[in-house]
C-alpha positions, 0 to 999 in steps of 0.5 A: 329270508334263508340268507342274512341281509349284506350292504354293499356300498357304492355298488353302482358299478365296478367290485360292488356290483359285481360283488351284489350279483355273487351275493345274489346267485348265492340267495341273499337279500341285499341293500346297494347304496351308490348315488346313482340308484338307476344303476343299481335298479338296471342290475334287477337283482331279486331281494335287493332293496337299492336307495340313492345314498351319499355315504358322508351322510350318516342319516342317509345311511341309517335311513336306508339300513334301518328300512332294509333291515324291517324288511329282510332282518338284521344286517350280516355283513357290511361291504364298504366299497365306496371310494374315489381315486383322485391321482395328482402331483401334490404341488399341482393337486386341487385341494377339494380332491383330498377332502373329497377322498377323505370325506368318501374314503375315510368318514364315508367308511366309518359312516358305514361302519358305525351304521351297523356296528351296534346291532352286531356287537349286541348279537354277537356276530356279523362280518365288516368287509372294508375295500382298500388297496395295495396303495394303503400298504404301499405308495405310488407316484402320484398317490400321495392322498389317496395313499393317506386314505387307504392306509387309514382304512388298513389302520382303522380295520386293524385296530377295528378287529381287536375292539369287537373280536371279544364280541364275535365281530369279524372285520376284513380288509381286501387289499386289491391292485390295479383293477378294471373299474371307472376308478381311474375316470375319476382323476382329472389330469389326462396325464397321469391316467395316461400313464395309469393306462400305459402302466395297466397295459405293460404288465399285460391287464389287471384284476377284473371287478369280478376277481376282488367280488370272489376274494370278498365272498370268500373272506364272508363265507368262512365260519363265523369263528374264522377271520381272514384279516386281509387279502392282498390280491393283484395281477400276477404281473403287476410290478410293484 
């Protein structure tokens, strides 16, 4: 292949697959990893390898990488997209909803990570690209564990970046607001998601998936010696 093999996680919908279909106008082979394959098939993008993987399952994950990468060469970059928001008042929140978003947000990130981290420290280059938000840089009413996630992946990049810099590894955090994807569905109190929605609608709409894909192929196609550590992105309205 002309162009380097990417992985973008949780690509069934939302900032992954738009992201998939950047990367594929742009010639490059891919392996999406979500849960709903028929998803990714529907996006019939050419070069793209589409497998039905949990990200908490690491065997899973190197399963499908160690396949992909027999077929289209090593992994260039990494996007670890998946995740899940589940918003919810502390006192009130169901506790299988924090480790649900610590088992995806957290481990599922570093799954990914891990998966093909060794193959690029030993060939010296590769780029890590982990999806967070403005909630790991800041909180949010009813945000408390989902907050702890993401600022848990900002410190996990950061730190990331110093270990493998020397080794020619860049690592990217891309920081978005509110963003038009299912993420919100996925909270079970119709409450709050109304008042998500309200809030959404008073600073007159928010990012499309497609404006945060933009930010992450950015970031990948600067030179392999430039890193852009972090994008922060948002709706130019959106208060906080």
């Amino acid at each position: 292949m002309s162009k380097a093999l990417i992985v973008i996680t949780g690509a069934s919908s939302g900032i992954g697959a738009a992201t998939a279909r950047l990367l594929s106008q742009q010639g490059h082979p891919l392996l999406l990893l979500a849960r709903r394959v028929e998803r990714l098939e529907a996006l019939a993008l050419p070069n793209t390898l589409c497998r039905a993987v949990d990200v908490t399952d690491r065997a899973q994950l190197a399963a499908a990488v160690a396949e992909a990468e027999g077929r289209f060469g090593p992994v260039d970059a990494i996007v670890n997209n998946a995740g899940v928001m589940l918003l919810g008042q502390m006192a009130e929140q169901a506790p299988e909803e924090w480790k649900t978003m610590f088992d995806v947000n957290v481990h599922g990130l570093l799954n990914g990570i891990h998966t093909v981290l060794g193959g690029m420290v030993e060939r010296k280059r590769g780029t890590v690209i982990n999806i967070s938000s403005v909630a790991g840089r800041k909180t949010f009413p009813n945000h408390v564990a989902y907050c702890g996630t993401k600022f848990a992946v900002h410190a996990m990049s950061e730190n990331l970046r110093e270990e493998v810099a020397d080794h020619g590894v860049r690592v990217v955090t891309i920081a978005p607001g509110a963003v038009d994807t299912e993420l919100l569905s996925h909270t079970s109190s119709e409450a709050i998601k109304a008042g998500y929605e309200a809030w959404k609608q008073e600073m007159g709409g928010v990012l499309a998936a497609e404006d945060v894909a933009s930010a992450i192929v950015y970031a990948y196609q600067q030179p392999q010696n430039v890193c852009i550590r972090e994008i922060v992105l948002a709706a130019t309205r959106q208060q906080p």
